[in-house]
N, CA and C of each residue as an Amber inpcrd file, in Angstrom:
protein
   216
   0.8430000  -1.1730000   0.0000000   0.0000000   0.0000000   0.0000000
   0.8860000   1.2340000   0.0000000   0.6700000   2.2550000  -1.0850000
   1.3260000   3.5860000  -0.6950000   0.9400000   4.5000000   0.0300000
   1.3840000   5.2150000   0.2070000   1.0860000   6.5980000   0.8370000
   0.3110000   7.3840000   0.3820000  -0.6930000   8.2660000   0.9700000
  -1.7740000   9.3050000   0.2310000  -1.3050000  10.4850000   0.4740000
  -1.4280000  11.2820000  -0.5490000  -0.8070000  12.0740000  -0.4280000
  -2.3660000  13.3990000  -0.0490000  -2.2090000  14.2190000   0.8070000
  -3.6670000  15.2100000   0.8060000  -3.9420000  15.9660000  -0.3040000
  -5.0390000  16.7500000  -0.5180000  -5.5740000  17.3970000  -1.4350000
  -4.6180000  18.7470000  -1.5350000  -4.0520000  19.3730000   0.0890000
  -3.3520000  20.4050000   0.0450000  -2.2930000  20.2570000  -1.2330000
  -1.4620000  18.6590000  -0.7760000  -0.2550000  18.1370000  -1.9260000
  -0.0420000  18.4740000  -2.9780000  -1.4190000  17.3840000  -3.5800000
  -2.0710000  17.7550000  -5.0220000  -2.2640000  18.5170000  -5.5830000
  -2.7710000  19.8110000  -5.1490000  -3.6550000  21.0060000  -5.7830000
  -2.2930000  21.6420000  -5.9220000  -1.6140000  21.7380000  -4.7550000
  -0.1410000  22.7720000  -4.7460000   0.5430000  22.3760000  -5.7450000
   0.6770000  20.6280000  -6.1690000   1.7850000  20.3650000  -7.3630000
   0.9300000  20.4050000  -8.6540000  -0.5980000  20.5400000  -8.9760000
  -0.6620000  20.6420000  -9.7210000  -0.6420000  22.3010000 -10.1540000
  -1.0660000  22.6820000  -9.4490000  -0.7150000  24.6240000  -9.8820000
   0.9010000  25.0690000 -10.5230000   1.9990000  24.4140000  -9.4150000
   2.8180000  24.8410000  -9.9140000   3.2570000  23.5360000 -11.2250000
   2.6410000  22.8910000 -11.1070000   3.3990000  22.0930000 -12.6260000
   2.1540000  22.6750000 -14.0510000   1.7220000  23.0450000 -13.2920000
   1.0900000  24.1480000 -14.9410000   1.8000000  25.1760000 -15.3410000
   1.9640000  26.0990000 -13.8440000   2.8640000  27.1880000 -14.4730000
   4.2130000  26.9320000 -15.1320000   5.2380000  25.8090000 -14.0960000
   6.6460000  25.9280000 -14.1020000   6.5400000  24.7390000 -14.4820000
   6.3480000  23.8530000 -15.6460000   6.5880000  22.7660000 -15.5290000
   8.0530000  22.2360000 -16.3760000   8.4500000  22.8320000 -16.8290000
  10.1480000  23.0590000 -17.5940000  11.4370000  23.2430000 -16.1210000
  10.8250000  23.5330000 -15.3800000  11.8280000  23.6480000 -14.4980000
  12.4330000  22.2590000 -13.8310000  11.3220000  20.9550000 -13.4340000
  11.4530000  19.8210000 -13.0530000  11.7060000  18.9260000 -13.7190000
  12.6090000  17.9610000 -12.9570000  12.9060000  16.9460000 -13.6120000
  12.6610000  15.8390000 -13.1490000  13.3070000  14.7170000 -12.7320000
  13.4290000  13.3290000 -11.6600000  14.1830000  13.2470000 -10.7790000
  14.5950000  14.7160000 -10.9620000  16.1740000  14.4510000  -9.7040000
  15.0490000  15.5180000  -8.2540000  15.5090000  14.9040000  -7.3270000
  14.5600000  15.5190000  -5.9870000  15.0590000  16.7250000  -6.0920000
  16.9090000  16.8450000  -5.7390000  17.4420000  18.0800000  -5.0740000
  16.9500000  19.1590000  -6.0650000  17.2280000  19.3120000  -7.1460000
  16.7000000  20.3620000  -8.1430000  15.5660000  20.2760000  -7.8810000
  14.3100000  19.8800000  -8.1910000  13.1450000  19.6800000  -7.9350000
  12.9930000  20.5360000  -6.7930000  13.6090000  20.3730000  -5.4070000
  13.3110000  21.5170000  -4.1980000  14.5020000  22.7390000  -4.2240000
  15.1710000  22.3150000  -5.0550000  16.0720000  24.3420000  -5.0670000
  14.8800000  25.1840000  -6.2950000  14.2800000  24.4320000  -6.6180000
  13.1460000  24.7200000  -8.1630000  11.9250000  25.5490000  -7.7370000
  11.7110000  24.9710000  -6.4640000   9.9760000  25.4420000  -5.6930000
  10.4670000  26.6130000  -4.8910000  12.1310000  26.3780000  -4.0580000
  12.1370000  26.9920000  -3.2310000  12.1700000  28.5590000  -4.1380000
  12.5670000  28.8640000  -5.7830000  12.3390000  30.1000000  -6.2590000
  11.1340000  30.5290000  -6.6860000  10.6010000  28.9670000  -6.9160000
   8.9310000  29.5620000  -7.5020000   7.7770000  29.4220000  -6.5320000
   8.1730000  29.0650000  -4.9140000   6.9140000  29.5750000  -3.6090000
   7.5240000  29.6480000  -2.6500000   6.9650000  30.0030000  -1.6170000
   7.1990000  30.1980000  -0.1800000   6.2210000  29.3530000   0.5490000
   6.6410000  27.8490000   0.9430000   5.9540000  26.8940000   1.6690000
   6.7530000  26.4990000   2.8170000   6.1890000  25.9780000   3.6500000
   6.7680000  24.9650000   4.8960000   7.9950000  24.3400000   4.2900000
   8.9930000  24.1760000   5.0030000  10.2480000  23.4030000   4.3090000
   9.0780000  21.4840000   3.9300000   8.3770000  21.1870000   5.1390000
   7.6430000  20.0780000   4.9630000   6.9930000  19.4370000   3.5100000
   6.3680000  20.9790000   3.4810000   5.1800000  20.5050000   2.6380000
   6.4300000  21.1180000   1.0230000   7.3060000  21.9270000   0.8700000
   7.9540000  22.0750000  -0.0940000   8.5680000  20.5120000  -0.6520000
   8.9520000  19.4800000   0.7060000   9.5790000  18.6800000   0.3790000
   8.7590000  17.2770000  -0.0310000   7.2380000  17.5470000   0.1470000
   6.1690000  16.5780000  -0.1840000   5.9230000  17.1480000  -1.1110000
   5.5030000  18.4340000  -1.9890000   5.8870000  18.7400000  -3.1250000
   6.9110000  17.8770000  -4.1010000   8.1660000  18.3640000  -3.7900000
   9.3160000  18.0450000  -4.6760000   9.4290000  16.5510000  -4.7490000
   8.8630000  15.7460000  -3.9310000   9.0580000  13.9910000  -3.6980000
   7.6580000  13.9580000  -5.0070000   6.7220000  14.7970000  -4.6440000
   5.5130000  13.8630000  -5.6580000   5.6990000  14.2840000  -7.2400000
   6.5960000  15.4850000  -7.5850000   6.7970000  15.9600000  -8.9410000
   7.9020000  14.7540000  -8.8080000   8.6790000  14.8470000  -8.4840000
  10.0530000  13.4760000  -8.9400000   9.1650000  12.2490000  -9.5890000
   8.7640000  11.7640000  -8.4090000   7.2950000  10.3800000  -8.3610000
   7.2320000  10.6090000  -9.9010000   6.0480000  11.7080000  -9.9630000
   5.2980000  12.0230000 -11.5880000   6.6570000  11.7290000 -12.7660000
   7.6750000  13.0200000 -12.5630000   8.9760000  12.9540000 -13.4910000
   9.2850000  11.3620000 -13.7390000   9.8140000  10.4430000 -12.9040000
   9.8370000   9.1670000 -12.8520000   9.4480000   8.5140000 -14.0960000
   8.1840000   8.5140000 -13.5510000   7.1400000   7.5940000 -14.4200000
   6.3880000   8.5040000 -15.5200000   7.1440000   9.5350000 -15.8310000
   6.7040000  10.1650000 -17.0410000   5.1140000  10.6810000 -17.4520000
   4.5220000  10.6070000 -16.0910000   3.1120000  10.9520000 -15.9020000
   2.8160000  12.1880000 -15.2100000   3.9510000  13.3170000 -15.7250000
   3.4490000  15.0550000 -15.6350000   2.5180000  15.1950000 -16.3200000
   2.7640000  15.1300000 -17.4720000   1.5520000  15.8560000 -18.6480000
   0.1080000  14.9850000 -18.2260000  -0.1850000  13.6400000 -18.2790000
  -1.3700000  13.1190000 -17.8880000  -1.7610000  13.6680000 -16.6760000
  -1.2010000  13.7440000 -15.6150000  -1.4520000  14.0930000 -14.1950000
  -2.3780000  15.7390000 -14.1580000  -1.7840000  16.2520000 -15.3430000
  -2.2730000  17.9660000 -15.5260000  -2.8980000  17.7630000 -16.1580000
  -3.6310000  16.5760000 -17.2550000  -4.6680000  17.0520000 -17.6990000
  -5.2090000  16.6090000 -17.1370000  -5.7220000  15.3560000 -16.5270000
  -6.6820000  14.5960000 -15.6300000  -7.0060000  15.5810000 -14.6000000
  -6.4080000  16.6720000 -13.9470000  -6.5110000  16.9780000 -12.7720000
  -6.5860000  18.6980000 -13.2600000  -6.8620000  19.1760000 -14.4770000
  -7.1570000  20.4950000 -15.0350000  -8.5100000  20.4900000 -15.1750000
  -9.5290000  19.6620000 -15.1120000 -11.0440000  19.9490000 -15.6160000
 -11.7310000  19.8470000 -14.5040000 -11.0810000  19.8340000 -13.3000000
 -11.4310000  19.3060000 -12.1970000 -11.8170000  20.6840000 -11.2050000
């Protein structure tokens, strides 16, 4: 079983992977020097951010993830 991630998570990575989505990649550390220029969050929740864009980067499921979760 994985981990759930909250709605706060979600909504936050999908906003910024609409705007900034050229900035991320699969690598974590970039991924959080990336957020830390484009928001001002909890070091926490920046770093549950940057773990679930990697996740997405990974498995190559950015672009699906933004549209599934744009009509919403």
């Amino acid at each position: 079983m994985g981990r759930i991630r909250g709605k706060e998570i979600r909504n936050a990575t999908i906003e910024v992977l609409k705007r900034y989505k050229t900035l991320f990649n699969d690598n974590f550390e970039n991924n959080k020097e990336a957020l830390n220029k484009v928001i001002t969050a909890q070091k926490r929740n920046r770093n549950k951010i940057a773990g679930f864009i990697t996740k997405l980067a990974k498995s190559k499921a950015i672009e699906e993830f933004i549209i599934e979760h744009s009509s919403k």
